[in-house]
C-alpha positions in Angstrom: -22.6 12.6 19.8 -20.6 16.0 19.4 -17.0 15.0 19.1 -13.7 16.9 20.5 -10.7 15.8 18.8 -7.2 17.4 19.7 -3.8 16.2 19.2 -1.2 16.2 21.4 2.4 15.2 22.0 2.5 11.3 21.6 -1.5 10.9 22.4 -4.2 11.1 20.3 -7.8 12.4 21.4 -11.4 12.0 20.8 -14.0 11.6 23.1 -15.7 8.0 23.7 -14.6 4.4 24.2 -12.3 1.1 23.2 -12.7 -2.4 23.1 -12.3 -5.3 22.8 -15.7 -6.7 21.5 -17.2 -5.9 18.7 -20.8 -5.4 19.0 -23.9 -4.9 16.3 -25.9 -2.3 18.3 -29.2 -3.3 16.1 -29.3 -7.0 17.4 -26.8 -6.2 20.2 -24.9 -9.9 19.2 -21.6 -9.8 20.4 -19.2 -10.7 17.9 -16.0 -12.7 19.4 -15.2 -15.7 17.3 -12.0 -17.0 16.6 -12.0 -17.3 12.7 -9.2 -16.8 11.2 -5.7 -17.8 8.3 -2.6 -17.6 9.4 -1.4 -14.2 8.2 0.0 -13.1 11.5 3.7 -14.9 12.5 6.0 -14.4 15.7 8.9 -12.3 15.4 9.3 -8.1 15.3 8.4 -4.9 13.6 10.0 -2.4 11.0 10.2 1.4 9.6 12.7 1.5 6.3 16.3 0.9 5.7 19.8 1.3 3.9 22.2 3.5 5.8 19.4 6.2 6.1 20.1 8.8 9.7 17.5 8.5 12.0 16.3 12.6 11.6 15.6 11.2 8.0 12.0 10.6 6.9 12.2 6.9 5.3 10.0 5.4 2.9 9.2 1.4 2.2 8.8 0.1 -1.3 5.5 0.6 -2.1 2.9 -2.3 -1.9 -0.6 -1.7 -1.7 -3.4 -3.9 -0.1 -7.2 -5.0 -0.6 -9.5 -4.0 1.8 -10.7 -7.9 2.0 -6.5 -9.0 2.9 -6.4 -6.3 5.5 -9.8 -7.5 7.0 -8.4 -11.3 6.9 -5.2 -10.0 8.4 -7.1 -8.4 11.0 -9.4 -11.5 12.3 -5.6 -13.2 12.3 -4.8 -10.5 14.5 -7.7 -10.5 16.3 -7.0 -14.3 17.4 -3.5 -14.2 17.7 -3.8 -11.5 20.3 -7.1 -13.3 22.4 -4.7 -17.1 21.8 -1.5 -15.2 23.2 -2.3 -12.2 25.4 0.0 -10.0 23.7 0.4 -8.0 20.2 2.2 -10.3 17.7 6.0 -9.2 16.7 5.3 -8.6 12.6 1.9 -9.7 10.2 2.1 -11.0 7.3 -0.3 -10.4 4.3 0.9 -12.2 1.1 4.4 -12.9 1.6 4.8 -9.0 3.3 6.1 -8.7 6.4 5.1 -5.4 7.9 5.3 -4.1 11.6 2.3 -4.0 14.1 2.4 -0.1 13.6 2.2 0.0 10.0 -0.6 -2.4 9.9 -2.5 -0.3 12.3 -2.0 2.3 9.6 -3.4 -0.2 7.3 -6.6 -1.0 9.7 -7.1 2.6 10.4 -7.4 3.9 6.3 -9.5 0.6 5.7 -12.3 1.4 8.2 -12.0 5.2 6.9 -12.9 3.7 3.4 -15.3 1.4 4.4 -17.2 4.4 6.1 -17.0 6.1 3.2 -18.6 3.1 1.5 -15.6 2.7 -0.7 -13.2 -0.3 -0.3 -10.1 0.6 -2.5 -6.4 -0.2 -2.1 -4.4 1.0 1.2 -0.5 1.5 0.4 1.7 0.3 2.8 4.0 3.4 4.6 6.8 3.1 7.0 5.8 3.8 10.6 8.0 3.8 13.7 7.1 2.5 17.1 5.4 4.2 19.2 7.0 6.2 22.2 6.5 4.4 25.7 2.7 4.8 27.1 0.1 3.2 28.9 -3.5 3.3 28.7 -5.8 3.7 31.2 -9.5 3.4 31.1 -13.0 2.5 31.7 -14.7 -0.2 29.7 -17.5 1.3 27.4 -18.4 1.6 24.1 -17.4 3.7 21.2 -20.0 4.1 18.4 -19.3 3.8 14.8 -18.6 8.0 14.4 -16.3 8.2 16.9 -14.0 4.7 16.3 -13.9 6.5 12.7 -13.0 9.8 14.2 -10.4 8.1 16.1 -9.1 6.3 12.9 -8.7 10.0 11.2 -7.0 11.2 13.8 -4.5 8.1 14.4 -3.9 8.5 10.7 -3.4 12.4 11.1 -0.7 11.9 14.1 1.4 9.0 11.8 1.5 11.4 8.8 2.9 14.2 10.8 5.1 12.3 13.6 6.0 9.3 11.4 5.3 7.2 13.9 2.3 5.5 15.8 0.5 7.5 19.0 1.4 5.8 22.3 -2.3 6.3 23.3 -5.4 7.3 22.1 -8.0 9.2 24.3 -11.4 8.9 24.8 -13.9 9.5 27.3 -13.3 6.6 28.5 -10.0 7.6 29.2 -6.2 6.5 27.4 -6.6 3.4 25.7 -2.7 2.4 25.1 -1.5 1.2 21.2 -2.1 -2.6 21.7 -5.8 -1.6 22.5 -6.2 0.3 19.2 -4.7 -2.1 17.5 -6.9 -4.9 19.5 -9.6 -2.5 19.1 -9.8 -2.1 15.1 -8.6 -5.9 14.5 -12.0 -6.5 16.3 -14.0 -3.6 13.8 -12.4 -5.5 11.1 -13.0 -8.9 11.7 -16.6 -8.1 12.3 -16.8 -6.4 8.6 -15.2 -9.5 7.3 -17.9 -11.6 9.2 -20.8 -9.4 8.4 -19.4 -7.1 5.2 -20.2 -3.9 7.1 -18.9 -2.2 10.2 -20.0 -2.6 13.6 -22.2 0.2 14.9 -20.1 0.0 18.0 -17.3 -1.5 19.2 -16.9 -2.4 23.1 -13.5 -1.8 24.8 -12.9 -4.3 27.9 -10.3 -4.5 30.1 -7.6 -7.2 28.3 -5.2 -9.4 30.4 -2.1 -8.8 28.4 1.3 -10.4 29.3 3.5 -8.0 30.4 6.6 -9.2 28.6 7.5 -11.1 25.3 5.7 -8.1 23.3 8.2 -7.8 20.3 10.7 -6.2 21.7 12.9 -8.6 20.5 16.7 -9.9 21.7 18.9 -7.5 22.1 22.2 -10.1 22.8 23.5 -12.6 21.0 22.6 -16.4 21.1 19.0 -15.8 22.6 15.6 -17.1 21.8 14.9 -20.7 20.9 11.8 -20.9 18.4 9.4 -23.9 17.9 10.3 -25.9 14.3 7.3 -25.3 13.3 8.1 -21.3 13.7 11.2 -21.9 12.3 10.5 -22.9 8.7 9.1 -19.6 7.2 13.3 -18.8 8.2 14.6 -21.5 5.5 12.2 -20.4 2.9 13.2 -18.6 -0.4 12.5 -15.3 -1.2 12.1 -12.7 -3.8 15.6 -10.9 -2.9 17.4 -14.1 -1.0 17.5 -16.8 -3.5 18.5 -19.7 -1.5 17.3 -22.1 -4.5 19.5 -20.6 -6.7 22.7 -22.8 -8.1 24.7 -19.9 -7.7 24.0 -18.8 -4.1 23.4 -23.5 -3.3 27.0 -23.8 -4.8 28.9 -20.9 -2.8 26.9 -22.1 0.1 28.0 -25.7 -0.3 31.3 -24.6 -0.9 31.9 -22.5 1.9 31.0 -24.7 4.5 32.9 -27.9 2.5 34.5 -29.9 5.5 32.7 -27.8 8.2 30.7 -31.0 10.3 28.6 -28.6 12.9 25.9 -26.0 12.2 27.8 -23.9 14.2 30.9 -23.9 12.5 29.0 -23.4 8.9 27.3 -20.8 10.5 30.5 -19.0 11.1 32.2 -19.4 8.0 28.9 -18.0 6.0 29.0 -15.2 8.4 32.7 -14.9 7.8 32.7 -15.1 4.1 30.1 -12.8 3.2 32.4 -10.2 5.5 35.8 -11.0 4.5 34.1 -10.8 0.8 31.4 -8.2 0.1 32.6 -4.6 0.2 30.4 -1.7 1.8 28.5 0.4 -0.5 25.9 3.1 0.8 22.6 3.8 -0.6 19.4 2.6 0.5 16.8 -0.3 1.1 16.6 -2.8 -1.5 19.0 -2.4 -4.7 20.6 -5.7 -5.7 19.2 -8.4 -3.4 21.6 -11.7 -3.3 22.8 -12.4 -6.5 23.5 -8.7 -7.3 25.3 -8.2 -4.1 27.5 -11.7 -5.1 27.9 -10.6 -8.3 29.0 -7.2 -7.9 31.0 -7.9 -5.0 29.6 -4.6 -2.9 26.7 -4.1 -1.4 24.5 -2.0 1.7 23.6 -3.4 4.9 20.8 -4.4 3.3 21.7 -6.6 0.0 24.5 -7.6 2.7 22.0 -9.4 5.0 20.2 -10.9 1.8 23.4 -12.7 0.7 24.0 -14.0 4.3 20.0 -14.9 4.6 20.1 -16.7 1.5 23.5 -18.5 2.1 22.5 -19.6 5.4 19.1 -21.0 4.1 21.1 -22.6 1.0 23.0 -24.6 3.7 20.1 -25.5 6.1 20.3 -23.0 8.5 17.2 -20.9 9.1 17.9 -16.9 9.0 16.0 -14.0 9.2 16.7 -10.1 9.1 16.2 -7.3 11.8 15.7 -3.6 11.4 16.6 -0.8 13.9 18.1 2.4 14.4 22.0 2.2 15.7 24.5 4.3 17.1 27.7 4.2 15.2 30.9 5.7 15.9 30.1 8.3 12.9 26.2 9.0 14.0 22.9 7.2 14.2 21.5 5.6 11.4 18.9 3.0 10.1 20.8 -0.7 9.6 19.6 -4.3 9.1 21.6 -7.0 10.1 20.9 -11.2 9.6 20.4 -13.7 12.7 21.6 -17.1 11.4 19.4 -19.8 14.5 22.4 -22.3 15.9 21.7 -25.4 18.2 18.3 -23.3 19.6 19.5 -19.8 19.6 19.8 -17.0 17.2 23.2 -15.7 16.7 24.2 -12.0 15.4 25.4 -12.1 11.6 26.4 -8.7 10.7 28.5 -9.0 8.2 29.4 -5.0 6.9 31.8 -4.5 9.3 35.4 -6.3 9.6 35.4 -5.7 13.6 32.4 -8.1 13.7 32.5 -11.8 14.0 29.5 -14.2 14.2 27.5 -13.6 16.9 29.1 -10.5 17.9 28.3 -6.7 17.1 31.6 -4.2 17.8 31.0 -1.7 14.8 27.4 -0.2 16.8 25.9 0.2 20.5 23.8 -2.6 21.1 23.1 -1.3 24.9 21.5 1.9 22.9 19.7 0.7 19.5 16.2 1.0 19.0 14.9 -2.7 17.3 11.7 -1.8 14.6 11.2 -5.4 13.4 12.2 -9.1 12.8 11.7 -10.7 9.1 11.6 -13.6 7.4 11.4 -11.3 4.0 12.2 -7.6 4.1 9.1 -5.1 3.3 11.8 -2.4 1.5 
């Protein structure tokens, strides 16, 4: 099949089908199991950080992947999606937390490779959200050339635009991002069932939800989360050392005499602000204990000191990743949640004009939210 592929604006373009079963055109078996680990978690999606302006191109700290963990993340993918009718917020492969986007990246390179008969590494890059888009289109299939067309060209738009195409068209018609990324969890999972790629992959109509797609909260105090969901939030991590005696001490006594989550809560939040001067620079520098211990840190090391905190003292916490308007421009920022009596509560703690649970120094009517962590990817 001859094969026109353009580029254009926030759509990609080749010409053939989507799915959402994976089919082996030699014995024509449709391939649709549910097998799966539990790589892919509930809660939002990223790009890089630090105080870096948005017109910035932004890098995460590079960590590569297997082809086997990205085909494993993929069939957790691949379930999560058929279980819940809607993209999950991050995945998770080995501890990293990465956005829906970038691990599209990571599915797209893989079945490049594997077409190429070669199964190396795939580095993890920072990609940005897509721009709003919908997909229209026929079900049909796409053979093996064109899905690996389509993954060339995906790739092709994220390395120019930085960020993931809206849609992707075929001849089928516009196949919106949750269908590419539907469609090459499915490719996946079928190499990890069968250790080669699918000779075609059928695209079906998919019931998604309409809401509760990642966008996250965007107010304060929002979003109860199962206890079972909760726990990966109280864990420690590489750059929040919640086990620590240091961070466990400061934790225990800051909230000394404080008899409500609530009200320990608040005077983490209020500590880490009252005591951590700002410092620019970006991502990752210092983590918790170099942000303590040198009394300074980015919005970034910031966060990890209230994360770990929190978690020293029970309270589950997790980071989130946008781009903010401040008074001074717009910019890349994390920021904590500390989870209170079933919601989660702001904890930005770079600014003195902020107090727990509320946001003055930046717009939250305008930001744009790229993910929700347990552990930052940069």
């Amino acid at each position: 099949m001859a094969l026109a592929l353009t580029l254009s604006a926030n759509t990609v373009f080749a010409t053939a089908n989507t799915t959402t079963n994976v089919s082996d055109q030699n014995t024509g078996q449709n391939v649709d199991k549910n097998t799966v680990n539990s790589s892919v978690q509930a809660a939002g999606a990223p790009q890089a950080a630090g105080s870096t302006a948005s017109t910035k191109k932004v890098t995460t700290t590079q960590k590569s992947f297997t082809s086997s963990q990205i085909n494993s993340a993929a069939s957790s993918v691949k379930t999560f999606i058929e279980k819940n009718k809607r993209l999950p917020n991050y995945v998770t492969i080995s501890s990293v937390q990465m956005s829906v986007p970038q691990f599209l990246k990571l599915m797209t390179t893989n079945t490049i490779n594997l077409n190429s008969k070669t199964s190396k590494s795939v580095t993890l890059q920072t990609v940005n959200n897509p721009s709003t888009g919908t997909g229209t289109f026929k079900s049909g299939n796409l053979n093996k050339a064109t899905y690996v067309k389509l993954a060339k060209l995906i790739n092709s738009y994220i390395d120019s635009n930085g960020k993931a195409p809206s849609t992707g068209t075929t001849s089928l018609g516009k196949i919106s991002f949750k269908d590419l990324v539907y469609t090459y969890s499915k490719i996946l999972n079928f190499q990890k069932s069968n250790k080669r790629l699918p000779n075609y992959v059928t695209i079906n109509k998919f019931s998604w939800k309409t809401s509760g797609e990642g966008s996250g909260s965007s107010s304060s105090g929002s979003s109860s989360t199962s206890t079972s969901a909760l726990s990966q939030y109280l864990k420690v991590t590489a750059n929040a050392q919640s086990t620590s005696s240091t961070i466990k001490n400061l934790a225990a006594s800051i909230t000394k005499g404080k008899t409500t989550t609530y009200a320990k809560a608040q005077a983490i939040f209020n500590w880490v602000r009252d005591h951590i001067s700002y410092s620019f620079y970006y991502n990752t520098k210092k983590g918790a204990l170099g942000a303590l211990s040198s009394r300074s840190a980015n919005c970034v090391d910031n966060s990890h000191l209230m994360v770990a905190l929190a978690r020293a003292a029970g309270i589950p916490a997790r980071y989130q990743h946008g781009t903010c308007r401040f008074a001074s421009g717009t910019y890349g920022h994390v920021w904590a949640q500390l989870y209170v009596n079933g919601k989660w509560y702001y904890a930005d703690g770079i600014s003195k004009s902020n107090s727990f649970g509320t946001i003055k120094n930046w717009n939250l009517n305008t930001y744009k939210l790229h993910g929700t962590y347990a552990a930052l990817p940069f």
